[in-house]
PLY file of the C-alpha trace (Angstrom):
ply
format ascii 1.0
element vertex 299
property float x
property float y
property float z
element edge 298
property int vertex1
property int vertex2
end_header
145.55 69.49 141.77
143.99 72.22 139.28
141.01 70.26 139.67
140.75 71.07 143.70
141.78 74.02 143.63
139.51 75.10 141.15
136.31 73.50 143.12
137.78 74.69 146.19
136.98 78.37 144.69
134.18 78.00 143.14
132.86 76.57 146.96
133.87 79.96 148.39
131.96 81.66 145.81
128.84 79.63 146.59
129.10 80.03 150.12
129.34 84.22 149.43
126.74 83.80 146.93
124.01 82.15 149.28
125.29 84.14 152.62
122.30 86.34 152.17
121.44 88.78 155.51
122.48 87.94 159.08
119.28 87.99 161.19
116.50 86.82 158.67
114.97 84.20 160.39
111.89 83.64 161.80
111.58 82.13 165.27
107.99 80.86 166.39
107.52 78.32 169.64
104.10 76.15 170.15
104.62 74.05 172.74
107.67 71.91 172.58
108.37 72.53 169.60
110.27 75.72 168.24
110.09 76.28 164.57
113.34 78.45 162.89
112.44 79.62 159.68
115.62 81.29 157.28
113.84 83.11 155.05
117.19 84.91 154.19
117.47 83.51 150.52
113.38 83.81 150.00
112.89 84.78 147.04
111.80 83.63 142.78
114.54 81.34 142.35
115.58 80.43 146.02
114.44 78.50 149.17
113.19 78.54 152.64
114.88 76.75 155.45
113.14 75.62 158.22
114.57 73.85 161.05
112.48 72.30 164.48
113.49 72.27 167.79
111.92 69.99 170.55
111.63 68.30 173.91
111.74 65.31 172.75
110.82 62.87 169.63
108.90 63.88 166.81
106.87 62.14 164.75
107.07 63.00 160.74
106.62 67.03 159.48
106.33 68.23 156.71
106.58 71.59 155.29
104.07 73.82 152.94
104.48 76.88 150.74
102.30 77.58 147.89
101.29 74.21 147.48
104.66 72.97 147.65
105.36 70.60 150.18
109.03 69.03 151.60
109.83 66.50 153.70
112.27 67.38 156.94
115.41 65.50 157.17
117.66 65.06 159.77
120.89 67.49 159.11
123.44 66.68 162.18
120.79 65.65 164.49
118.23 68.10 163.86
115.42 67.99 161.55
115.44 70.39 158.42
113.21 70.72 155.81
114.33 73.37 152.03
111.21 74.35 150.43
111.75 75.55 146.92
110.61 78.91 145.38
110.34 78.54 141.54
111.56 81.64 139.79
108.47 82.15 138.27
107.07 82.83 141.97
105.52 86.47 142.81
107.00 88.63 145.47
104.80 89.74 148.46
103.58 88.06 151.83
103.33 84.37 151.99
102.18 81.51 154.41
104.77 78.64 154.96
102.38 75.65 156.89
104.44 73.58 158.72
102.55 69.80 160.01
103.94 67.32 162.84
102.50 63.98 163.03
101.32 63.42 166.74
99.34 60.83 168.54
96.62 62.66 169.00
96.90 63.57 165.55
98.44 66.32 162.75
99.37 69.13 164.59
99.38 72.19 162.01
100.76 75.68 162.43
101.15 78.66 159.87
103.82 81.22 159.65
103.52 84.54 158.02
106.98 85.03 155.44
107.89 87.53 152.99
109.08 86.11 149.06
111.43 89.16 148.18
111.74 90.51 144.39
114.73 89.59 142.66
115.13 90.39 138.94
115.84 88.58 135.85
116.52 90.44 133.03
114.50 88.96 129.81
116.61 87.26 126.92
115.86 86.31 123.31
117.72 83.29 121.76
117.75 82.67 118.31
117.46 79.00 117.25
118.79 77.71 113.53
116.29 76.45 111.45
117.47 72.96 111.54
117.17 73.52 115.95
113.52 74.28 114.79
113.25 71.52 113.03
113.90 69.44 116.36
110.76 71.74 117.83
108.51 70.17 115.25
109.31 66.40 116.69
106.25 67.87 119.41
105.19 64.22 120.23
108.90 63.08 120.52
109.72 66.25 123.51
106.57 66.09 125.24
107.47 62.24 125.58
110.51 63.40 126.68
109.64 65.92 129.59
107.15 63.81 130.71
109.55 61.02 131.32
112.09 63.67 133.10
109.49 65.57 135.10
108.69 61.48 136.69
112.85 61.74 137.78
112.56 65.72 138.67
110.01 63.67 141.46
112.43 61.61 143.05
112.95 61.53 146.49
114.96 58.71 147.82
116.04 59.23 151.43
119.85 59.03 150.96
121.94 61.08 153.08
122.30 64.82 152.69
124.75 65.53 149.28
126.41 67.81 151.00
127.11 71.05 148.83
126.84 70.83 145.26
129.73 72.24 143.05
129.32 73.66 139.73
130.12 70.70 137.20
132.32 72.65 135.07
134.70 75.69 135.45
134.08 79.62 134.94
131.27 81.76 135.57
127.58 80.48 134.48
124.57 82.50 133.81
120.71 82.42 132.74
118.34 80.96 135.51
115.33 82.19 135.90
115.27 84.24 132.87
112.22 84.56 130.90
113.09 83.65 127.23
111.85 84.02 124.32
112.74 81.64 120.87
112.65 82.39 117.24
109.37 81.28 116.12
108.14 78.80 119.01
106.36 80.01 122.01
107.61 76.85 123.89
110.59 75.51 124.86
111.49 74.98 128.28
108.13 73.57 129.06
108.30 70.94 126.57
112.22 70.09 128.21
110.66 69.13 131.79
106.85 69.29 131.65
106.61 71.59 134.30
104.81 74.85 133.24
106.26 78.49 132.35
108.88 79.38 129.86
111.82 80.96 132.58
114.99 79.10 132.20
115.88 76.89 134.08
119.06 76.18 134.29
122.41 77.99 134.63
124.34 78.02 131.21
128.27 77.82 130.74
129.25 78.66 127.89
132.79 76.72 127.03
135.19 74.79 124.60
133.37 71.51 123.05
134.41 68.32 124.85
135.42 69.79 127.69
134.85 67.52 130.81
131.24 67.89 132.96
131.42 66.27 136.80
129.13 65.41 138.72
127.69 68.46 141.02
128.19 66.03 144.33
127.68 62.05 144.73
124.49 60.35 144.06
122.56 57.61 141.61
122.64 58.31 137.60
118.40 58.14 136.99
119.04 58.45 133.31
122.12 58.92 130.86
121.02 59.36 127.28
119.85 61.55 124.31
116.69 63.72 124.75
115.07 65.19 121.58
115.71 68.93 122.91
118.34 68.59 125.75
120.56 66.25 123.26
122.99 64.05 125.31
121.65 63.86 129.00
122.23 62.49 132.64
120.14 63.09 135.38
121.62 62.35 138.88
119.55 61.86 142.29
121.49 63.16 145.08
119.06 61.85 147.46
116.29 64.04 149.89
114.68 65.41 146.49
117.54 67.04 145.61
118.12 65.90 141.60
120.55 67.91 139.06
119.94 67.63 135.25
123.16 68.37 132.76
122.21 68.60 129.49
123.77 69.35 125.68
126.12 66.72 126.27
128.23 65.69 123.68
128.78 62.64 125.32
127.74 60.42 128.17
130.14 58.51 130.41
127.87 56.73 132.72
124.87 54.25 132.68
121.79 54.48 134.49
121.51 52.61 137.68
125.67 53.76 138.33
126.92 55.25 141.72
128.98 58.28 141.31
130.91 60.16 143.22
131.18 63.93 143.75
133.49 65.56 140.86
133.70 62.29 138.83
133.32 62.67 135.27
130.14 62.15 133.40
130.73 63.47 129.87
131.72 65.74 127.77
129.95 68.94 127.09
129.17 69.84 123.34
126.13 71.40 121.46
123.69 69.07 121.00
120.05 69.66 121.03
118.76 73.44 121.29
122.25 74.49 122.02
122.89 77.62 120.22
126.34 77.11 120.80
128.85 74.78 123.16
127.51 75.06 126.80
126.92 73.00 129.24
123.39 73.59 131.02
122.87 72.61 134.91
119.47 72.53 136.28
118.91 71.41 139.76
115.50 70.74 141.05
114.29 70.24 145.17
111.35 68.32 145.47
110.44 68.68 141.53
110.98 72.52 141.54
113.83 74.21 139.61
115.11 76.49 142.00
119.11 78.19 141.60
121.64 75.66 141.64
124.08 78.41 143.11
122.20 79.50 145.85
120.95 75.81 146.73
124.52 74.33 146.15
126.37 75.91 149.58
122.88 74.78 151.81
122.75 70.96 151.01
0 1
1 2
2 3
3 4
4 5
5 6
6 7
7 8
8 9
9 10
10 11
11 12
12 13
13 14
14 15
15 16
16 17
17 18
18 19
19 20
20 21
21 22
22 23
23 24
24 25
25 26
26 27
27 28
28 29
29 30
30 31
31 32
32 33
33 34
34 35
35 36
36 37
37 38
38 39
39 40
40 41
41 42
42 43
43 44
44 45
45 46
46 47
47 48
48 49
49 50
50 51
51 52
52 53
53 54
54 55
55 56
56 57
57 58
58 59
59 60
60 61
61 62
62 63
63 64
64 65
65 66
66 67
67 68
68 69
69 70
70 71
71 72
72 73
73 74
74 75
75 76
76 77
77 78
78 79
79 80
80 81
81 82
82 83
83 84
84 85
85 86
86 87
87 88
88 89
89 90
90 91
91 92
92 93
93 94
94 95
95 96
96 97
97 98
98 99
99 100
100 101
101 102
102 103
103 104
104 105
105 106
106 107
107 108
108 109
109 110
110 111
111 112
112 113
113 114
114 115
115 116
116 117
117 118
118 119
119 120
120 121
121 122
122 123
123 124
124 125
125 126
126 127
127 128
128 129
129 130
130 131
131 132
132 133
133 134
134 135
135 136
136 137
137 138
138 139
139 140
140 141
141 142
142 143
143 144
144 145
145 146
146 147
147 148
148 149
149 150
150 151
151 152
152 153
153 154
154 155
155 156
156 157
157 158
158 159
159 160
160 161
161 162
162 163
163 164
164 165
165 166
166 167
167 168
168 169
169 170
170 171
171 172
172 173
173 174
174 175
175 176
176 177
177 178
178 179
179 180
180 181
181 182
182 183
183 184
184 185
185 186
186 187
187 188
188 189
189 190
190 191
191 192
192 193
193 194
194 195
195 196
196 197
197 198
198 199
199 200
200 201
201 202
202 203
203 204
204 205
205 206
206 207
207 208
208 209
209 210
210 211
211 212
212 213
213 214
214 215
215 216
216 217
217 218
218 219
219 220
220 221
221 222
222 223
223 224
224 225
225 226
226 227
227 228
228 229
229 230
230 231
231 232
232 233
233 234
234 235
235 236
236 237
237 238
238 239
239 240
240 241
241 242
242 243
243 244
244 245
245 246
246 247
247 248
248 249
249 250
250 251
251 252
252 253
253 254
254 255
255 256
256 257
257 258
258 259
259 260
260 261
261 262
262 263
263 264
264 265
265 266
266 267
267 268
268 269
269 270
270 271
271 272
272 273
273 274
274 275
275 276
276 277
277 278
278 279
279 280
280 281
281 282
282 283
283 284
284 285
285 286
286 287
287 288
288 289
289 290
290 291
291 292
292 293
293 294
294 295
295 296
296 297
297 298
């Protein structure tokens, strides 16, 4: 009962959270096709939604933004495509490409958008010397990331999630920042591959053992102990959506399990580069780290 009605808040805070402002959307029509374009959470961190109208079928689309491209899938009828905007990404005019597969070819149209600034404040952390120790294992967490950035790539064509809920209680904190360690000038691009050194997850900070859920239902890619991230579990929740829960203290589930939404994985601890008990969340779309609260309420 605590359980529900504990997820059933932190839903309503999501849904406030990724409201954003009423009448940012783009609308564009070629042809029989109209293109809607939310760019109301567009910004370093968030996504862009784009939805297509038409008289009738379409073949497959695709959408484009800075090189980043996502697939449209079908949400209640209508095809939908949420292209990621790392955190890392610079404010200022932007062209979102947007292809259809025809018979008489790609058709391919452009639409002007605008990324909007957000801020994240920088933050030092201070790491132990036996947590730089772990930093020194270089060969063991570059093996790592590159086997996690090959799951961050998944995109298995599973139904929608639906919204993702926060896999542990309270407030968390910490995407996007840019972070600096004691004495290494690399850390989070050794934990996924990917490059930049913003974080990339959102951090709760919390009593050790305490139990970590699943975000929302989907496939366990990997469950296990990574040389920076400690205990691990990666879940696919289908259409590119994948969320990453690391500094586990222990893992409940196996790779290859089904789970459903709010079953428990682990326990959360400080394993790792924790500096203290927390349990870190990262959710990526289409291989990009983007804000698991404002991509949570969308899916």
């Amino acid at each position: 009962m605590i359980v529900g009605v504990a997820r059933a808040i932190a839903t309503a805070v999501l849904l406030a959270l990724a409201a954003g402002s009423p009448g940012q959307e783009v609308t564009r029509r070629v042809g029989k096709v109209t293109f809607r374009v939310d760019v109301s959470q567009a910004f370093p961190g968030g996504v862009v939604v784009v939805r297509l109208q038409a008289r009738g079928r379409l073949g497959t689309a695709w959408a484009l933004l800075d090189g980043r491209r996502a697939p449209f899938y079908l949400e209640r009828g209508v095809p939908r495509a949420i292209v990621p905007i790392p955190a890392g990404a610079e404010p200022g005019p932007a062209t979102l490409g947007v292809g259809i597969a025809a018979r008489g070819g790609e058709q391919r149209i452009v639409i002007p958008v605008e990324i909007t600034r957000r801020e994240y404040r920088p933050r030092y952390v201070y790491l132990s010397q036996e947590q730089r120790e772990l930093l020194k294992r270089r060969e063991d967490a570059v093996r790592d990331g590159r086997k996690l950035l090959a799951l961050l790539r998944t995109e298995s064509k599973a139904p929608a999630p639906g919204p993702l809920l926060p896999p542990v209680g309270g407030v968390g904190s910490g995407y996007g920042e840019p972070r600096t360690y004691t004495g290494v000038a690399e850390v989070e691009s050794l934990i996924d591959a990917l490059a930049g050194e913003r974080h990339r997850a959102v951090d709760y900070r919390l009593a050790a053992e305490t139990p970590v859920r699943a975000p929302a239902g989907g496939s366990v890619l990997f469950a296990g102990e990574l040389a920076l991230a400690g205990g691990a579990v990666v879940i696919d929740h289908g259409q590119g959506v994948v969320s990453v829960l690391h500094h586990l203290a222990s893992v409940a589930v196996r790779q290859g399990e089904a789970v459903a939404a709010a079953a428990v994985i682990g326990l959360s601890g400080r394993s790792g580069l924790a500096p203290e008990p927390l349990l870190s969340w990262r959710v990526y779309l289409h291989g990009v780290a983007v804000d698991p609260l404002v991509l949570g309420p969308l899916l």
